[in-house]
N, C-alpha and C positions, 0 to 999 in steps of 0.2 A: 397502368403502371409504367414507368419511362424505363429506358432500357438499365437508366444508372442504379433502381431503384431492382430493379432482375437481376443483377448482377450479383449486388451488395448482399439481399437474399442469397445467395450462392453462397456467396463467401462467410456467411452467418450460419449457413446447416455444415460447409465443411469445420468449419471453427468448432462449432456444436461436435460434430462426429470426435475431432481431434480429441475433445476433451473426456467426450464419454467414453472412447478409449482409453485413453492414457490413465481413467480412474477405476474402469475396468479390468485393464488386465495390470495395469502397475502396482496399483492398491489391490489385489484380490487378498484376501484373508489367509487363514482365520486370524484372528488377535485374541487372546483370550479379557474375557470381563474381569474386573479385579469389583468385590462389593466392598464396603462400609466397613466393613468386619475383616476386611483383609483375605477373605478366599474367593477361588477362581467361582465360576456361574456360565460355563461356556463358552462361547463364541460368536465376535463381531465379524459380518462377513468384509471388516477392510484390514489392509493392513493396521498396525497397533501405530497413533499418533505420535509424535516425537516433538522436543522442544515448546515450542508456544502452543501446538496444536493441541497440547493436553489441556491448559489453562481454559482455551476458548471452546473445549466441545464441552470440558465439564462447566464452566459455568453457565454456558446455554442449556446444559439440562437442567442445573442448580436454579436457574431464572424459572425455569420452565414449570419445576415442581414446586416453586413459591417460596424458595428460601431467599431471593434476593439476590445484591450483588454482594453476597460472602464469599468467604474463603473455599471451597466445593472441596478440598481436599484435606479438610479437617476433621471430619469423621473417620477418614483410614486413618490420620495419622496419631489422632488423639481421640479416640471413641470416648463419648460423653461429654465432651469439653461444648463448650459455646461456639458455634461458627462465630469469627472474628469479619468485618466488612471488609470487602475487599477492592482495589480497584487498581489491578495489575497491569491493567492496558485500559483505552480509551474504550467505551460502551457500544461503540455503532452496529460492531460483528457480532456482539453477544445478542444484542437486538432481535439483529437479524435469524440469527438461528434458534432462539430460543421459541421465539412461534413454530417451527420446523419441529423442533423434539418435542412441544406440546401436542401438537397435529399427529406427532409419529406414534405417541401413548395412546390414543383419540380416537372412535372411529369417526370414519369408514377405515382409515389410511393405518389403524391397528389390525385390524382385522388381516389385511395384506401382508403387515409386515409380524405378525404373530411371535415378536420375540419381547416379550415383558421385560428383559434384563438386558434389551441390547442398549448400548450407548450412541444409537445415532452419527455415527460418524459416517457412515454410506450416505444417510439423508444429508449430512451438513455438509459434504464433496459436491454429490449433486447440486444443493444449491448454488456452491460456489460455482461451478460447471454453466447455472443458469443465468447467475450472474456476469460471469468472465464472457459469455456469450453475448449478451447486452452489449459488454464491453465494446468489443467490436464493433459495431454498428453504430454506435455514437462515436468511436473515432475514425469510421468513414464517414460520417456525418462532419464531422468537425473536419476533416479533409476537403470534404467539396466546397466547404463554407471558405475554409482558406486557397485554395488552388485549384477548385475545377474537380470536374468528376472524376478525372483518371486520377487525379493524386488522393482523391477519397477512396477510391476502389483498390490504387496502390497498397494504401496507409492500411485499410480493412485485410488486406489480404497479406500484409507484411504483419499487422496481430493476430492473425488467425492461426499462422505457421512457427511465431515465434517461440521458441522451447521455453525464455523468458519470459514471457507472460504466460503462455497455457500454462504452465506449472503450477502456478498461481493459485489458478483455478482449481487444481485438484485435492489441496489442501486447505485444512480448518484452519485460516489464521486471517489478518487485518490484509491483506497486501493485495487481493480482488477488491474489494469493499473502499478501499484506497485508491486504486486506478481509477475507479468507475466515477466516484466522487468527484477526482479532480479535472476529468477529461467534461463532466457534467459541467465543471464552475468554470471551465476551461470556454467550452460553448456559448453558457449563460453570458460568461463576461463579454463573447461580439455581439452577443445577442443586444445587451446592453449599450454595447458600442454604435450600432446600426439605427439606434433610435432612443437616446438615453430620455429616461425618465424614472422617476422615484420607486415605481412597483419594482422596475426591472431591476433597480440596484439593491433593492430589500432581496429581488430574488439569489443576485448572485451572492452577497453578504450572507444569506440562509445557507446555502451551498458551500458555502465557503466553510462556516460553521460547524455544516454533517462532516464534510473532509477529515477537519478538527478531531472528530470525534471519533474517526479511523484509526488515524494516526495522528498522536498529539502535534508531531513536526509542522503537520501544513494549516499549523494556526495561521503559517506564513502567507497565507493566500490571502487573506484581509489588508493586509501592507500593500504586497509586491502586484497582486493582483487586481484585489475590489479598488481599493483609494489611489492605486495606480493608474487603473483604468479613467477615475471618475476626474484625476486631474491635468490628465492629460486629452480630453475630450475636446474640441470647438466651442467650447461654452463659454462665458464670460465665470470669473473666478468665483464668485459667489455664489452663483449658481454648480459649478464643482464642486466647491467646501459643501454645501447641501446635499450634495448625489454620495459624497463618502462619508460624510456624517451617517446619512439613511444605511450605506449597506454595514456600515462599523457596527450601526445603535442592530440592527436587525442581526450581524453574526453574534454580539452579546446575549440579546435575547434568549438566541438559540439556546447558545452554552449554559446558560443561565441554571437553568433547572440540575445538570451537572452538575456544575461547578458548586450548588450553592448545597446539593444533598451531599458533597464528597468534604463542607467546610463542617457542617450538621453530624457526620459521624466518624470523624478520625480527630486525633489526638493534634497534630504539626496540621497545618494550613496543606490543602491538599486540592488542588484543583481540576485535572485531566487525569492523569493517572499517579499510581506511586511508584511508578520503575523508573525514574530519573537516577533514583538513592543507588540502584541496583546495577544500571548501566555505567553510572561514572565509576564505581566501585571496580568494575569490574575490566575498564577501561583504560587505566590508571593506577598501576603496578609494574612490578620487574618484569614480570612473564609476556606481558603486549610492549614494553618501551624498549625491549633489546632481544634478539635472535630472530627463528621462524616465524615466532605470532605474534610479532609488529606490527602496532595498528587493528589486531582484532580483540577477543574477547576472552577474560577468564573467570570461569566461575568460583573459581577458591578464591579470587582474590577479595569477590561480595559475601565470603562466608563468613557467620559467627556474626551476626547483627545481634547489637544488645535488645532483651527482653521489653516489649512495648506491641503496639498494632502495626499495621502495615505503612503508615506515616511515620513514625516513631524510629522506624527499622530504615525508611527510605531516607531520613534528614542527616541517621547516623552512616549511612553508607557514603550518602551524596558527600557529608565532611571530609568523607573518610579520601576518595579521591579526589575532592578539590585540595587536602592537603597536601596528597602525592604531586598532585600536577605542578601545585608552587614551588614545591621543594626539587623537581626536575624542570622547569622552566627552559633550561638548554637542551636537554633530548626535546623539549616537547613539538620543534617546527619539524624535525624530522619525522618526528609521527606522524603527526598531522598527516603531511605530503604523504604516507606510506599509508595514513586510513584513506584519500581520497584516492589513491593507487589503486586500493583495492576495491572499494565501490564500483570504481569504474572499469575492473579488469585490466588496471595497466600498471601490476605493481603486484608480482608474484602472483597470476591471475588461476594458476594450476592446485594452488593450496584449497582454493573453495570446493576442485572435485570433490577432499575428504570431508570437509567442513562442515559445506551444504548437507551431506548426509545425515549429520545431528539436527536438522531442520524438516526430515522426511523428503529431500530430495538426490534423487536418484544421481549414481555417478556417471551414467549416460545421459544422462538428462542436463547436469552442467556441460559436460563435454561439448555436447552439442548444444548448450547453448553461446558456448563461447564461438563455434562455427558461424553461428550466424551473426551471434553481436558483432563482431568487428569489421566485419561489410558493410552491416546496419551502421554503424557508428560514421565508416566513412563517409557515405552516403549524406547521414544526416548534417553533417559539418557542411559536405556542398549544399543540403538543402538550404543550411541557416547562411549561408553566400545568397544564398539567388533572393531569399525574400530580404536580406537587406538589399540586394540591391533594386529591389520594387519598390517604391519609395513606399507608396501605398500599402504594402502589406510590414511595411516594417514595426507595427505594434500588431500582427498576429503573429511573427516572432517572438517578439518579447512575449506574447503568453505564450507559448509553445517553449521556452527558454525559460519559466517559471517556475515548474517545476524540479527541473533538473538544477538550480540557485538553490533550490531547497533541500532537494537530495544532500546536493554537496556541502550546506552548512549542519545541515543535521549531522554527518560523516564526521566534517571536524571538530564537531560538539561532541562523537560519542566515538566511534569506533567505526572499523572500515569492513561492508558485508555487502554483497551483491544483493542482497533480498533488500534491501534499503534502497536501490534505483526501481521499485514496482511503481512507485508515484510519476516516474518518467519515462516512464518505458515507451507510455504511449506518445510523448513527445519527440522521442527518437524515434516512432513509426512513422511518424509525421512528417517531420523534416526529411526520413529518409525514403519517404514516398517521393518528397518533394525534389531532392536532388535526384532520385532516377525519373523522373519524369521528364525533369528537365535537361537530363545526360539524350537520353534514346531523342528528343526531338532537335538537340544538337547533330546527335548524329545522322539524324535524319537530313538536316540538311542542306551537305553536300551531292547526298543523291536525287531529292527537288530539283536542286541549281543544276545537275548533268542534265535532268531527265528534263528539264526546263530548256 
């Protein structure tokens, strides 16, 4: 094994450690179980889920025990009634955990874990733990691919420590499953670059696709990314328009089976998810367009959707704040700027200590991760300096600057949240692997030149 290759291991079991901590003793329990019937049944040994994290453990058990993609929180709230279909968020996470809480009811993996009534949310931290770990290691991969081993080992060890990504990892929600995704289609895409041909562009268009399926936002990755990639290549032009046809026809594909079961059981045309209705609603009101929570989010303001299914409720909400947004048209550029303030922490960045906390993260936990993003942020501005100024590597910029285009239109599409920059995060480990890399061997030398 090479030394780069010893190292990166290193940095993969600390990263590991970090996480199995922070889920261990941050998350320790108890949470009590709530059943069907609305009474307690004991205790889950993590702490009790918050905001999206309830949607994505219950319907991975919901998947898990064969009811489908329903509504999982229909039997407490209407015992007897018909579970109604559901698709609150894109599929990819519920996927992924729902083998997890099968396996966990299951032997052998029951027998160990000997609680019939527990809800898995220990096993579905873990996972994400196993996942966020992965993580790592494909963006030192993706580091040495763009600038050499040290900024791969830089970049690996700047996600390993980051408080903004581990966090990630210790909660049940899309924003691990998101990282991993795009830092994957992030790879595939030089991959494709380094030797273009038709498989390799069905593969990143495939990738591009799962991303999709994370988070509906980086359907953007098909655009800015695959058909950016395939027409910006050395190829004569027709032979381009053929490499982004293949990865477009191949991310369809994917989606395909999505898209076409979510047209098959709701009422309004329904494609990735139905929280658009819910996010604009709530996005687009008095309470976000003027005072404190300018530019974030309010739940009252998506309440009281008229009677229908989960499409039905989304088409009437979505009206509901595209009609606020036209009738405030002059507040709305200052919003804007004040949601992409705050995605970025540069626009009343202290509000998210309380915020985040409705999201299951800790007030020390953003604290410190604001400690560290703002070095990282510097950093990464001199990194995206130095690879433009490489002439050569100035389309691994641009995908390393892809995602974070993304972030920040999704921001002024919806509303302003730091858990919205997960899809970038590893692009700014990137960049600002790449700028200290390149700071230390600046400084380095003048002391050469003496010692010379």
């Amino acid at each position: 094994m090479t030394r780069f290759g010893r190292l990166l291991l290193v940095i993969i079991a600390v990263a590991f450690g970090i996480r199995v901590a922070y889920v261990a003793i941050a998350k320790a329990g108890p949470c009590p179980i709530v059943l069907a019937n609305g009474t307690r049944a004991g205790s889950s040994p993590s702490k009790c889920e918050r905001g999206d994290e309830l949607f994505y453990n219950a319907e991975a058990n919901n998947l898990a025990n064969g009811h489908g993609f329903t509504e999982p929180f229909t039997a407490l709230t209407s015992p007897g009634s018909k579970a109604q279909p559901a698709a609150d968020h894109p599929p990819l996470t519920v996927l992924v955990l729902a083998p997890v809480s099968w396996l966990a009811d299951h032997p052998p993996l029951s027998w160990v874990i000997k609680e019939p009534l527990h809800d898995h949310v220990r096993e579905h931290r873990y996972t994400m733990v196993l996942l966020g770990t992965v993580l790592v290691g494909l963006i030192g991969l993706l580091g040495r691919r763009i600038a050499g081993d040290s900024v791969g080992l830089v970049a690996a060890g700047i996600a390993a420590i980051s408080p903004n990504i581990w966090v990630n990892d210790g909660l049940v929600m899309s924003e691990t499953l998101t990282a991993l995704t795009v830092v994957a289609a992030m790879l595939a895409t030089l991959w494709w670059r380094d030797k273009p041909s038709w498989r390799r562009a069905a593969a990143v268009g495939a990738i591009c696709a799962i991303a999709t399926l994370a988070r509906v936002e980086f359907v953007l990755l098909v655009p800015l990314l695959a058909i950016g990639a395939a027409l910006t290549m050395p190829r004569p032009w027709a032979e381009r328009a053929k490499l982004a046809a293949v990865a477009t026809a191949v991310a369809l594909v994917v989606l395909a089976p999505w898209v076409g079961f979510n047209l098959t059981r709701f009422h309004d045309p329904t494609f990735v998810s139905t929280n658009d209705g819910l996010t604009l609603a709530g996005a687009n009101c008095d309470p976000v367009y003027h005072g404190s929570a300018t530019a974030f989010w309010s739940l009252s303001c998506a309440a009281n959707p008229p009677p229908g299914d989960q499409s039905q409720a989304s088409s009437a909400l979505r009206r509901r704040g595209l009609d606020y947004m036209r009738a405030h048209l002059g507040r709305l550029p200052v919003v804007v700027a004040a949601r992409i303030g705050r995605t970025w922490s540069l626009f009343r960045p202290l509000d998210m200590v309380k915020l985040n906390t409705g999201e299951d993260r800790e007030e020390w936990v953003t604290r410190l991760g604001l400690v560290v993003y703002y070095p990282t942020l510097l950093l990464a501005i001199a990194g995206s300096v130095v690879l433009w100024r490489r002439r050569a590597s100035r389309f691994a910029l641009w995908v390393l600057l892809v995602p974070p285009i993304i972030v920040t239109l999704n921001t002024m599409a919806t509303y302003g949240q730091t858990r919205f920059r997960a899809g970038a995060e590893p692009s700014l480990a990137l960049l600002a692997a790449v700028g200290a890399v390149a700071i230390v061997r600046w400084l380095r030398r003048p002391a050469r030149a003496h010692a010379g």
